[in-house]
Every structure is written in structure tokens, then in C-alpha cells.
C-alpha positions as CSV (number, residue, x, y, z in Angstrom):
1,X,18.7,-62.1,100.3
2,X,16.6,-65.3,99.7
3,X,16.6,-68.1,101.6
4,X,15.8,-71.5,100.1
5,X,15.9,-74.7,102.0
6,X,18.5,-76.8,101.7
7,X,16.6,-80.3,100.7
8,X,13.4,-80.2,98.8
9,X,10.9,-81.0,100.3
10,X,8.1,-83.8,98.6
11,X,5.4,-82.5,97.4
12,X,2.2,-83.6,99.2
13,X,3.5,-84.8,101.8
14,X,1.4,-84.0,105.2
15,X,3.1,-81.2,106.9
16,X,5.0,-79.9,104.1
17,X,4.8,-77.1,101.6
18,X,5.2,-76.9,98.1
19,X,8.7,-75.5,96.9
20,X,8.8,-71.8,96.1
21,X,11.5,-69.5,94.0
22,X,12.0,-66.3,94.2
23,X,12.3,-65.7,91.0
24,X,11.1,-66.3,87.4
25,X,12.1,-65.6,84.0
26,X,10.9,-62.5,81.6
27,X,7.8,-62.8,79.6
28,X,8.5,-63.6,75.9
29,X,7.3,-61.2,73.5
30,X,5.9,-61.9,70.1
31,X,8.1,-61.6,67.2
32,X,6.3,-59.2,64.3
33,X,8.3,-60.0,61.7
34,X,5.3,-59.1,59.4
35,X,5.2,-55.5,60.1
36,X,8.7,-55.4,59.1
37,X,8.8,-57.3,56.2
38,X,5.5,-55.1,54.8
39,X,6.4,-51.7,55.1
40,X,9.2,-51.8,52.2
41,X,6.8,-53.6,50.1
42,X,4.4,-50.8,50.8
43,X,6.7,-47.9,50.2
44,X,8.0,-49.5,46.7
45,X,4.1,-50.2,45.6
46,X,4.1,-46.1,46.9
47,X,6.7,-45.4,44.6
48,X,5.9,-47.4,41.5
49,X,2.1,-45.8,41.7
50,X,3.3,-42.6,41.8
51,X,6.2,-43.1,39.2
52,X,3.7,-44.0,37.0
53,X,1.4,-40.7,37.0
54,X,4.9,-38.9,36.0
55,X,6.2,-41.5,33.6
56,X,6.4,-42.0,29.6
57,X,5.0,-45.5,28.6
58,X,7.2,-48.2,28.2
59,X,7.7,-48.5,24.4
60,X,6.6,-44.7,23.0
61,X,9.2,-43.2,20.8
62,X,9.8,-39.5,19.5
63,X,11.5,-39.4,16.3
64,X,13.3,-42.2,17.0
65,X,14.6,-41.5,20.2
66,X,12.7,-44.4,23.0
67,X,11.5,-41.9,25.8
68,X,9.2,-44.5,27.3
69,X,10.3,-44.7,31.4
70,X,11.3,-41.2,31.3
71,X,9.5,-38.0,32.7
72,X,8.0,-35.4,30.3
73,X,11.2,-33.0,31.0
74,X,13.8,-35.4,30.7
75,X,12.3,-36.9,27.5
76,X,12.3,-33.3,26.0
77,X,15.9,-33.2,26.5
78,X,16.6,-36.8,24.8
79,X,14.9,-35.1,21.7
80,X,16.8,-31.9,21.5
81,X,20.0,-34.3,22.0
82,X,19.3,-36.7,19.0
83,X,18.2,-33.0,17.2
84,X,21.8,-31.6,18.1
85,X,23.6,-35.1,16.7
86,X,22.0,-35.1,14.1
87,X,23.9,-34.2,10.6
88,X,23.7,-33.3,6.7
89,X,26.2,-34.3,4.3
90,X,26.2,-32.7,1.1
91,X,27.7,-33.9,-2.3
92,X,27.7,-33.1,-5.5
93,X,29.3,-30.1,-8.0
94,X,32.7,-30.2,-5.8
95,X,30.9,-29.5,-2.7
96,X,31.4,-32.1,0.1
97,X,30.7,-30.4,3.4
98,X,29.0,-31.8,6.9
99,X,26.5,-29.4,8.8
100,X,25.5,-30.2,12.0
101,X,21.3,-29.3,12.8
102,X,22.6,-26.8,15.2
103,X,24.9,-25.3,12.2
104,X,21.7,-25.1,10.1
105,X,20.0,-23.6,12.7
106,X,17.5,-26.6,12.7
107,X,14.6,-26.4,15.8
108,X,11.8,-28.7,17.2
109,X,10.0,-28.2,20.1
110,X,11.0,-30.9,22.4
111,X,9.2,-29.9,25.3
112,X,5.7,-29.6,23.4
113,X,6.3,-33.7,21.8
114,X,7.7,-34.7,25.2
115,X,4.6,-33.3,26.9
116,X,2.3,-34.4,24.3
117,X,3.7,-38.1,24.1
118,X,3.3,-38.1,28.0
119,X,0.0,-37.0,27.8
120,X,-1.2,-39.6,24.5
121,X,1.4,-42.3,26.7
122,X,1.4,-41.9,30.3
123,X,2.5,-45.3,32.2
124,X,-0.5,-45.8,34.1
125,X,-2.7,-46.2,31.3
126,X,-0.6,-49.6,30.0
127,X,-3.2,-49.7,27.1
128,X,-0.9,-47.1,25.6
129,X,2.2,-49.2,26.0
130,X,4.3,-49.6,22.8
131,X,2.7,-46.8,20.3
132,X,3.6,-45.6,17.2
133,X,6.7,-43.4,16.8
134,X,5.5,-39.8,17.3
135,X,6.3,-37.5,14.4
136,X,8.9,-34.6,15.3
137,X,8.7,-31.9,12.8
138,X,11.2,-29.1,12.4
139,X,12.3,-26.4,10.5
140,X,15.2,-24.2,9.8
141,X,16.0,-20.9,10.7
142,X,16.2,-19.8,7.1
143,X,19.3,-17.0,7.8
144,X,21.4,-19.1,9.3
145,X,20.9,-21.9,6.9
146,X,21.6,-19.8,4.4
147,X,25.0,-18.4,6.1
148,X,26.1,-21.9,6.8
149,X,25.5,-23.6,3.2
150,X,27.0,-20.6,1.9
151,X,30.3,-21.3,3.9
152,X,30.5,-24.5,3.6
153,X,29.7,-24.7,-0.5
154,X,30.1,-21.0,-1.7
155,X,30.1,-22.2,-5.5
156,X,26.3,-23.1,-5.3
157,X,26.0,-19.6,-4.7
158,X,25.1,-16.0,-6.5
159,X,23.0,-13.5,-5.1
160,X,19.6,-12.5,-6.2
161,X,19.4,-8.9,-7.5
162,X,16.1,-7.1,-6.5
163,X,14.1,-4.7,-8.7
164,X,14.7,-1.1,-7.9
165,X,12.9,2.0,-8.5
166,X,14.1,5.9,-9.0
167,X,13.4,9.1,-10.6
168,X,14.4,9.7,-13.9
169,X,15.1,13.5,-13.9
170,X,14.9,13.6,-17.9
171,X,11.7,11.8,-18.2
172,X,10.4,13.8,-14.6
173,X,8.6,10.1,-13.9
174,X,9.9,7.2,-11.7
175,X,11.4,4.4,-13.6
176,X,12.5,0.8,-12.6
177,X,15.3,-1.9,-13.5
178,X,14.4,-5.4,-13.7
179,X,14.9,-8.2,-11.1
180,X,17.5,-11.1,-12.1
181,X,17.3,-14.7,-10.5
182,X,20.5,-15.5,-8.2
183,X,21.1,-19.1,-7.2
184,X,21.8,-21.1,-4.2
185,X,20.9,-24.8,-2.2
186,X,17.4,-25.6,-1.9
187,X,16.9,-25.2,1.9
188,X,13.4,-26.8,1.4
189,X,15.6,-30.4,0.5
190,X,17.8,-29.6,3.1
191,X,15.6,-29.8,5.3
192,X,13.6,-33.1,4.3
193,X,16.9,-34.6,4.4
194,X,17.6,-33.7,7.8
195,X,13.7,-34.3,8.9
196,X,14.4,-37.9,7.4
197,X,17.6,-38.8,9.4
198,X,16.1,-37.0,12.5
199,X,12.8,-39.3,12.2
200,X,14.3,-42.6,11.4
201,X,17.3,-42.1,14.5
202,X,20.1,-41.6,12.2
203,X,22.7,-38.6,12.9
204,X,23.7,-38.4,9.3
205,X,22.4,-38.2,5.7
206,X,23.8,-37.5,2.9
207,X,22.0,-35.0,0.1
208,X,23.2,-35.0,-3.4
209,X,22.6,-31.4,-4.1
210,X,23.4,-28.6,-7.3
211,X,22.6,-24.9,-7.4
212,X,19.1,-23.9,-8.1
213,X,17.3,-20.4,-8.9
214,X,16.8,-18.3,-6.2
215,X,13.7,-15.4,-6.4
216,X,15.1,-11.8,-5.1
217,X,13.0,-10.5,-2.6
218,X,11.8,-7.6,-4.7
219,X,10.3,-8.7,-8.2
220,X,10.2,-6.6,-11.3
221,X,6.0,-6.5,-11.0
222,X,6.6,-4.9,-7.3
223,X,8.7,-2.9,-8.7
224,X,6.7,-1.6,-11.8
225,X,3.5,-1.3,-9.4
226,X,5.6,1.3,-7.2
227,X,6.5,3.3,-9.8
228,X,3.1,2.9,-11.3
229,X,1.8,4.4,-7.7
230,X,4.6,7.2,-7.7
231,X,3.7,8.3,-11.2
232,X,-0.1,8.9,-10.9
233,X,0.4,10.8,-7.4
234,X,2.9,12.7,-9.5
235,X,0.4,13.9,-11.6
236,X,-2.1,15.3,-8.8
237,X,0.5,16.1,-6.0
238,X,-0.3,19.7,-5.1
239,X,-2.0,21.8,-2.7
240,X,-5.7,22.5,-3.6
241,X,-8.8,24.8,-2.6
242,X,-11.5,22.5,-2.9
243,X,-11.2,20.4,-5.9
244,X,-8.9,23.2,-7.9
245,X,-5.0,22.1,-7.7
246,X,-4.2,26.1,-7.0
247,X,-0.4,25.4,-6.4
248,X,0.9,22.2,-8.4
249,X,4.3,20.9,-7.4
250,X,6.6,19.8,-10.0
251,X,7.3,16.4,-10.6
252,X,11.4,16.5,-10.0
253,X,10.5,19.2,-7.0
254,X,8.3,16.3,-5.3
255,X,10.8,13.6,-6.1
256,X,13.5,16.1,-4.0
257,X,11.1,15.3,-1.0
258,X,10.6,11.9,-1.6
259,X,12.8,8.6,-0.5
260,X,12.0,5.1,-2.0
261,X,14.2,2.5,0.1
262,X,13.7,-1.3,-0.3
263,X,11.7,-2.7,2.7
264,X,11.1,-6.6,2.9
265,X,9.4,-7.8,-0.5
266,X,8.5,-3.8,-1.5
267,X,9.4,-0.1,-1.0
268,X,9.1,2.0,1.8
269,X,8.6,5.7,1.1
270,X,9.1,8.4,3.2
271,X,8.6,12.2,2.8
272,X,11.1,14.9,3.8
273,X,8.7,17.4,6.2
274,X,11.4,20.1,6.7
275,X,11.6,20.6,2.6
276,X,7.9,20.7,2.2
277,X,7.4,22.9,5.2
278,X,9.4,25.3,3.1
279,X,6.8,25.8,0.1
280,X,4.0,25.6,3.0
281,X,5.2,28.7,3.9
282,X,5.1,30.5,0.4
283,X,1.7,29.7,0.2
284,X,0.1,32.8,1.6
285,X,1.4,34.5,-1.2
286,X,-0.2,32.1,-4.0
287,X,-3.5,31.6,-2.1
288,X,-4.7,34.6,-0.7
289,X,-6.5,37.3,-3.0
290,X,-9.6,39.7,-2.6
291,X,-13.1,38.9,-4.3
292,X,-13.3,39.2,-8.3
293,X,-17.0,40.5,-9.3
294,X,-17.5,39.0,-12.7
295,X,-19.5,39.7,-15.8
296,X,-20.9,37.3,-18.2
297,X,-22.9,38.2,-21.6
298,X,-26.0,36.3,-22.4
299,X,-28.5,36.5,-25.2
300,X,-31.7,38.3,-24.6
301,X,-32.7,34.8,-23.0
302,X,-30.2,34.8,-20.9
303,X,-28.4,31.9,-21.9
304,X,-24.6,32.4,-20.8
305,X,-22.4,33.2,-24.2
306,X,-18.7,34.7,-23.3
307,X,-17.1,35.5,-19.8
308,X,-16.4,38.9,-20.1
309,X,-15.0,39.7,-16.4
310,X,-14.4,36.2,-14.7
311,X,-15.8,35.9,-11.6
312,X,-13.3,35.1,-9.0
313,X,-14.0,34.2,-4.9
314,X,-11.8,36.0,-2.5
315,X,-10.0,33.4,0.1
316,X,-7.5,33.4,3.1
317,X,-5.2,31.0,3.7
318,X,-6.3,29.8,7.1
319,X,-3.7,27.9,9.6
320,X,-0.8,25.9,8.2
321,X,0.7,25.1,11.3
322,X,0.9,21.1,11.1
323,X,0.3,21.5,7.0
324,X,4.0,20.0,6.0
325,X,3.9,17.1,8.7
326,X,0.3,15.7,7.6
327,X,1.3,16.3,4.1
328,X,4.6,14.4,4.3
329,X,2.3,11.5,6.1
330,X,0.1,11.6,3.1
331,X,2.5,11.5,0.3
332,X,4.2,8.4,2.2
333,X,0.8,6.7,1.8
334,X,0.8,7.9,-1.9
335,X,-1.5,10.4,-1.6
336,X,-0.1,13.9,-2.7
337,X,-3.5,16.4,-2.5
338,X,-2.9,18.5,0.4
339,X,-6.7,20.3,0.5
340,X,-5.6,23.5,2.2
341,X,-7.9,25.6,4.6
342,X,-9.1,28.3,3.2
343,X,-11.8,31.3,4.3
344,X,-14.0,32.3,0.9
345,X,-15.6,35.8,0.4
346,X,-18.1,35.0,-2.5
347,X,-17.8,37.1,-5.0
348,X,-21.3,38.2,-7.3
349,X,-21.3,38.0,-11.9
350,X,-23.1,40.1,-13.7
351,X,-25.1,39.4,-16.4
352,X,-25.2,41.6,-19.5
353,X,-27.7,40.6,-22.8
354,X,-26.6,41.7,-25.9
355,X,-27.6,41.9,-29.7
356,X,-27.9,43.7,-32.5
357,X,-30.5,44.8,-35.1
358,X,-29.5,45.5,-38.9
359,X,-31.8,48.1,-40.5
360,X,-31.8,48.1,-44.3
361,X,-33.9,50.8,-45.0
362,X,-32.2,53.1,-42.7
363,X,-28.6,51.8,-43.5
364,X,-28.0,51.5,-39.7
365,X,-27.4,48.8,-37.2
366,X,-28.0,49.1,-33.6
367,X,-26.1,47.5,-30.8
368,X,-27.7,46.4,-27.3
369,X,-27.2,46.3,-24.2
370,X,-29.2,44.9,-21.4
371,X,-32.4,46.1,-23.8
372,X,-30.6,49.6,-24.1
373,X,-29.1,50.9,-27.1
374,X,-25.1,51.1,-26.8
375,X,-24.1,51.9,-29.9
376,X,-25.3,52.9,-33.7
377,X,-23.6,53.0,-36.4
378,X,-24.6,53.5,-40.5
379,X,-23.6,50.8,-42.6
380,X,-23.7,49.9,-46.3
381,X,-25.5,46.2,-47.3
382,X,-25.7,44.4,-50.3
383,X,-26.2,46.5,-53.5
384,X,-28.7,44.8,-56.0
385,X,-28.1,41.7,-56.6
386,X,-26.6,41.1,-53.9
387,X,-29.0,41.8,-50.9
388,X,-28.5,41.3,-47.7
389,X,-30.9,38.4,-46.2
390,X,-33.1,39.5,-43.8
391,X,-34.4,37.3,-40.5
392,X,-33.1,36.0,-37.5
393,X,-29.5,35.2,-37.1
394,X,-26.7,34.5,-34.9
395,X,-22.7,35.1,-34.7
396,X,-21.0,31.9,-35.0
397,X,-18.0,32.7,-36.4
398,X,-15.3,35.6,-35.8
399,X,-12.1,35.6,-38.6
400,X,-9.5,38.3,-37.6
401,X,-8.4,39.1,-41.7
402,X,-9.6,37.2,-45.4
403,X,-9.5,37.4,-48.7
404,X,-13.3,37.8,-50.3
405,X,-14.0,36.7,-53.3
406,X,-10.8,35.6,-55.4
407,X,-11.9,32.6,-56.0
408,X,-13.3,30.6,-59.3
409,X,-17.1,31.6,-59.6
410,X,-16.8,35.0,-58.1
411,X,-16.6,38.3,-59.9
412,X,-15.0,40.2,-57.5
413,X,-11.8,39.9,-55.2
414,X,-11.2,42.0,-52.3
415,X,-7.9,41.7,-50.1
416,X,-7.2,41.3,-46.7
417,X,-11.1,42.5,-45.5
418,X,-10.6,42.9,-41.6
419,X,-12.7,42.1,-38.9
420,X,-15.5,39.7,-40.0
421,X,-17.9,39.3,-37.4
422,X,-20.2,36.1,-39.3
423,X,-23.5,35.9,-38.5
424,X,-25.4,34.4,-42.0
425,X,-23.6,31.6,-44.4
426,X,-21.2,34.1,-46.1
427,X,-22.7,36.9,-44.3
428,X,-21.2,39.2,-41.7
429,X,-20.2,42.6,-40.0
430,X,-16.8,43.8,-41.2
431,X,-14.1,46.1,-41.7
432,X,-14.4,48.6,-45.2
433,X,-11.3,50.0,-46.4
434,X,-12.4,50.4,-50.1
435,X,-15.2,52.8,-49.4
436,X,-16.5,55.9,-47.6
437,X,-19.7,55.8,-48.7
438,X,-21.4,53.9,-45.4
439,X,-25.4,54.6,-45.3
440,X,-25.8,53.4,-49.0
441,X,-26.3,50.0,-50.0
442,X,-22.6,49.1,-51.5
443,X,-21.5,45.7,-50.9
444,X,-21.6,42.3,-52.1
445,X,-24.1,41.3,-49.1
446,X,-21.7,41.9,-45.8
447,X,-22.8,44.7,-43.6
448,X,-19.6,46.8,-44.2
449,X,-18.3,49.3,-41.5
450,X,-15.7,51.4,-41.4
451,X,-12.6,49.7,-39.8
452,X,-12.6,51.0,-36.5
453,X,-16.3,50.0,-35.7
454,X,-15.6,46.7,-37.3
455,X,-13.1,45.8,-34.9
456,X,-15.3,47.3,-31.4
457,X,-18.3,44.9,-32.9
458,X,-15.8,41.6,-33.5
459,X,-14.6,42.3,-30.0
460,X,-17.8,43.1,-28.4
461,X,-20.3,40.6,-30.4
462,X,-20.1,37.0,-28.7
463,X,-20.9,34.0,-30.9
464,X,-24.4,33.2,-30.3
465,X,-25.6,36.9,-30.2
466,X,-28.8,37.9,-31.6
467,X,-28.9,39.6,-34.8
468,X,-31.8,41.1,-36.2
469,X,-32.2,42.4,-40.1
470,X,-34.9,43.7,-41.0
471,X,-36.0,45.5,-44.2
């Protein structure tokens, strides 16, 4: 407890002390009313600082929707919103029919404009404030345009009809028909028209449209070009030993493998490998064959006059394995030579030289062979007046049967004279059927022979053989 005197005391008075309480009031505190007042201020500068690094610019416009104030994602979803409002009326030729953007399949990239005008218009650079209206192009999805016009004004339509191509067995070649315009709306206005009302803010316009042509998607000249393609390999399509086509296919048998279905703007063509697997494994048969040693007769120079024997390779038909699934690749690129793979056993000719020598003073001509006598046999030439020339020759012509003489200007007319081997103008080895008389100079200048002999030296004389006659 305190104690306080009763009466106060003066102060200064001798003998006295000053008064003194036991107690005192609290200390006053400052008020900071600053502090308080500051931090909001300072959060909302925060906040406005910061909303402007995320923020459109005041004033900027996409396609006439205002996205200033908004972020970069909310902006892209004003666009698609005005996109999805907005509408196409169409008029005209009985049609009057509303499609919505979304009906038309109508698209614009709203996130890449939002992003771009935030990046051309953020807030914090204010000397981007109030721009021009940023262009917003779209386009349609061209299928589902097409399905919606074609519901909602089914008169402006008639479908296209594409070029086609197929084998014609009678003519064994591919042939085509002929493309024919259809008609429908012109998506390309249709889309202007919406691109307008979308640009200026508007959610309707209204397009005045009629039916125009409409291109198929396979034109006559694609068509004629396929078959074109189809033809030529038709005409090569085999399987070949080096450059010889030793089994040809035929044209309708190569059209039975073959499928021509319309692709796109074109054809697609495809091969059937099981079908051609089955003449791949006949070939064995066609290919295979043991060497052919040939002969050929020359002149005494040796110049190369007739095959007699043709000289022929042997080969083997090596592995076919994977033959009919390359081939079936090849012929759907259009190429149809299948070079098979073959093993060749070379085979060797033989060169023979023949001619013949005419010898008027024995009545005798000689046949050679190689330089060796094969054969001699008398003859009868030209009587007087009518000599047979002597010289150099050679057979150039051989006539199986002819009338001689019977003309104007001869005197003489001898039937049917077979086996004239020519080797002089008018002069030749033949067949005598009129005579017997052969080693005696009897005929009208021919080297006459009895019929049998006539026809071994027609065979056995090539044209260009050597003939000799000599006095």
C-alpha cells in the first residue's frame, strides 16, 4: 500500500520535501499511420507492374473483337467466340439457308493472333496503345463445307464425274472416258464473305450466290496419260534374257494381273503377285535349253552371207524365288521387263566359204567348200549366139519357177524353168527339163542342169557367192 500525506506540503519550504506519487502514467507511443497507409499502395503498384508484363494493350483489336486488357489466353478465346458467332446467309436461285462458321467448318488460329498481338501490344510498352486491327485469316475445311452447302441448298449441286481408265479386251489396249464438269457453290466466295463479316465484327453476311462449274478430281489428260503409260508397258511387258523379250506376256493376260483404281487426282495401280507367280513358275520350261553350235557361209573373204545352222547359247534359269513379288512391284511403277537370271554356256559358229567356178570348155561347174571341191557337175551353156559371159559374178537373186522367153523380142519360150539360181543380168544356174544332152553347149546362155542338181545348187548357193566362168 502507499502512503501519501494527508496535506501537501509547500514546496520550498525549509524542512519540507517535495510531493512524491507513486505512480505515473504509460509512455505514449507513436502513431505510424504511414506504414499502414503505404503498404496497399505498394501492393496495387505490385500488381499493376506485373499485370502489365501479362496484358494486351489498351486499344489492340483482332478481327474486330477489342482484346486490349486481356491476357494472351483469354484473348484467344474472345476470337474463337466471335469466330463461332459468326454466320453466312445465302440467297439466290431459291436457296435461302444460314450456316454458322462452325457449320462450314471455318478455323483461325486464335491462340497464334492472341499471342502475336500480345507480343506486337503488350501493356507495358504504352507506345503500342491503340494499334491497328490485326488481320485474322481463316479458311474452311473444304469437306465439310461442301457437306453443309450441299444440305442446306442441294439444287446448286451436281457431282463432277472423273475420267476413268480400263482395258478394252477387243482392242487388247487400255482406253479411257472423258471427264464432265459437275457444279456446286464457290467455297472460295464463301469464304471471303465469311472472312469479311468475321474482320469487320459482324456475325452475319449475306452472299448472293448461283451454281458454278465444279472440276472432277480426275481430268480426261490424267486419264489419257495413264492409259498412254499402260499401253507402252504393254508393248514390252515380258520376261527377258538380256535385252531379248524370250517369254512375252499378252496384252489381255497382263491386264488380268493389273488393277487401275482412282487415287486422289490420278490412278493407283497395283499388280496381282500370286497370278504372276504362276507363269514364273512355267518359265524353266521356256528358258532353259542346251548350247546350239552354229554355221554361217561366207565368201572366200569371209564376209558373212546366210546362217546356215544358227548359233544358239545354252542358259539356265537361275533362282526365281522373289521373281513374281519384284515383278508385281515393277509393273505397279509401269515398268513391265522382268530381266530374268540366267547361267549361259557359249555356244561356238562355224564358218564355211563357198563358191563356184563355171568351166566352158569343159562343160562343167565346180562347187566349193572351204577351198575344197564339194561337188561337180556337167552342164550345158549358151550355144552360139548366145554365149555364156565369162568373169566374175555373184548370186543375187534366187526364183523358185519362171517362164523364159515368151515375151515380145524373144524367139524362144520355155515354160515353168525350175530352180534359177541368178548370178549375171539374165544369167543363172537352173533346172533343164527339155534336154539330156548336159556337157554340150545347148542353151540360150543359162548354165542348164538337170533338175535335181538345180535345186541342191539354189538351196546350197547363198546370194553373194562367188562365181567364176571362165573360158
Amino acid at each position: 500500500m502507499c502512503v501519501v500525506d494527508d496535506a501537501p506540503k509547500e514546496s520550498g519550504a525549509e524542512g519540507t520535501q517535495a510531493t512524491v506519487f507513486a505512480w505515473s502514467p504509460a509512455p505514449r507511443h507513436k502513431r505510424r499511420w504511414g506504414l499502414w497507409i503505404g503498404t496497399p499502395v505498394a501492393v496495387a503498384l505490385v500488381g499493376v507492374v506485373t499485370a502489365s508484363l501479362i496484358l494486351i494493350a489498351p486499344g489492340t483489336a483482332v478481327a474486330g473483337v477489342q482484346v486490349g486488357g486481356m491476357t494472351a489466353g483469354a484473348a484467344a478465346s474472345a476470337i474463337q467466340q466471335q469466330l463461332e458467332k459468326t454466320s453466312v446467309t445465302l440467297t439466290g436461285d431459291g436457296v435461302d439457308a444460314t450456316l454458322t462458321a462452325t457449320q462450314l467448318g471455318a478455323k483461325v488460329d486464335a491462340q497464334a493472333l492472341a499471342d502475336a498481338a500480345y507480343g506486337d501490344h503488350p501493356m507495358w510498352k504504352v507506345g503500342s496503345w491503340f494499334s491497328d486491327t490485326r488481320h485474322a485469316p481463316l479458311a474452311l475445311d473444304a469437306a465439310k463445307a461442301d457437306a453443309a452447302l450441299r444440305k442446306a441448298a442441294p439444287s446448286l449441286f451436281r457431282d463432277a464425274k472423273d475420267a476413268t481408265v480400263a482395258f478394252d479386251a477387243t482392242k487388247k489396249a487400255y482406253v479411257t472416258t472423258d471427264a464432265a464438269d459437275g457444279a456446286g457453290v464457290d467455297l472460295t466466295a464463301v469464304t471471303e464473305a465469311l472472312q469479311d463479316a468475321f474482320t469487320s465484327g459482324r456475325t452475319n453476311v449475306t452472299l448472293s450466290t448461283t451454281s458454278v462449274p465444279t472440276a472432277p478430281a480426275i481430268s480426261t489428260a490424267t486419264a489419257q496419260k495413264t492409259a498412254k503409260s499402260l499401253n507402252t508397258m504393254l508393248g514390252k511387258i515380258g520376261f527377258y534374257v538380256g535385252s531379248e523379250r524370250t517369254v512375252p506376256v499378252a496384252p489381255q493376260v497382263a491386264a488380268s494381273w493389273l488393277t487401275v483404281t482412282p487415287q486422289g487426282d490420278g490412278f493407283a495401280i497395283s499388280a496381282d503377285q500370286a497370278a504372276i507367280a504362276k507363269v514364273v513358275a512355267t518359265l524353266p520350261k521356256k528358258i532353259d535349253r542346251a548350247a546350239q553350235n552354229g554355221t554361217a557361209i561366207t565368201d572366200t573373204q569371209g564376209k558373212v552371207l546366210r546362217t546356215e545352222v544358227a548359233t544358239l547359247d545354252g542358259r539356265t534359269l537361275g533362282d526365281t524365288s522373289g521373281l513374281a513379288a519384284s515383278f508385281a512391284k515393277q509393273l505397279a511403277d509401269g515398268n513391265g521387263v522382268a530381266t530374268l537370271p540366267v547361267s549361259v554356256a557359249k555356244a561356238t559358229t562355224t564358218k564355211v566359204s563357198r563358191s563356184a567356178v563355171v568351166d566352158l570348155s569343159e562343160q562343167r561347174a565346180y562347187f566349193y567348200q572351204n577351198g575344197t571341191l564339194y561337188k561337180s557337175y556337167l552342164v550345158s551353156t549358151g550355144a552360139a549366139g548366145h554365149a555364156t559371159p565369162t568373169g566374175h559374178f555373184r548370186v543375187f537373186a534366187h526364183v523358185p519357177m519362171q517362164d523364159m522367153g515368151c515375151v515380145d523380142g524373144y524367139t524362144y519360150c520355155t515354160k515353168n524353168v525350175p530352180w534359177v539360181t541368178y548370178f549375171a543380168p539374165n544369167i543363172g544356174f537352173h533346172g533343164t527339163y527339155w534336154h539330156h544332152n548336159f556337157g554340150h553347149v545347148m542353151s540360150h546362155g543359162c548354165v542348164n542342169l538337170p533338175i535335181d542338181q538345180a535345186h541342191l545348187v539354189y538351196d546350197w548357193a547363198p546370194e553373194g557367192m562367188e562365181v567364176t566362168v571362165q573360158p
